[in-house]
C-alpha positions, 0 to 999 in steps of 0.5 A: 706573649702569644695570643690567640683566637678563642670563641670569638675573643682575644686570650693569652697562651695562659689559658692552658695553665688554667685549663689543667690542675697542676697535678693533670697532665695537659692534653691537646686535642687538635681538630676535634670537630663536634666530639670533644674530649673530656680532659683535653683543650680541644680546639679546632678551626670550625670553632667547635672546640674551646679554642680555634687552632688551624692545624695547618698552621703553626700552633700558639702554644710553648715548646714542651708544654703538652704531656698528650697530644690527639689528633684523630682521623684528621691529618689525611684530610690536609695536604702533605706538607700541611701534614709534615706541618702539623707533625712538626709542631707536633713534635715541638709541642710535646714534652719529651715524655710525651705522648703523640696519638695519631689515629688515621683511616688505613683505608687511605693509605691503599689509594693511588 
């Protein structure tokens, strides 16, 4: 089993199906920073969210285990192959029905 780093002790990959009724879908919030979101597992890699998670790396969770996964205005701030990282887990993380919300800063597409 999968364990991962949640402030600052040891838990199993369990923890997402305690964090959620089973009647609530489960979502992800990736790089929450000090705003959390209320209904999410929020993580982040300061240790602001419920769990640490660097985005940049491959993610402790199941395959298709999230029905909502958010990262906001926080991919444009990682590398691109970072970012081609975190789209991918993304993706594998994510129930087929799932729903990926990705808001970025438009601004920085327009930069050389």
């Amino acid at each position: 089993m999968i364990q991962f780093l949640t402030r600052g002790h040891i838990f199993r990959s369990c923890i997402v199906n305690r964090c959620f009724p089973e009647f609530e879908k489960k979502k992800l919030n990736i790089g929450c920073s000090p705003r959390t979101i209320l209904g999410y597992l929020n993580t982040d890699v300061d240790r602001t969210g419920e769990i640490y998670l660097d985005a940049e790396s491959s993610h402790p969770f199941s395959s298709n285990s999230f029905d909502v996964v958010f990262s906001g205005y926080m991919i444009e701030h990682i590398s691109e192959d970072a970012g081609q990282q975190l789209l991918n887990e993304i993706y594998r993380i994510l129930k087929a029905s799932g729903t990926a919300i990705l808001p970025r800063q438009i601004s920085s597409v327009f930069q050389n």
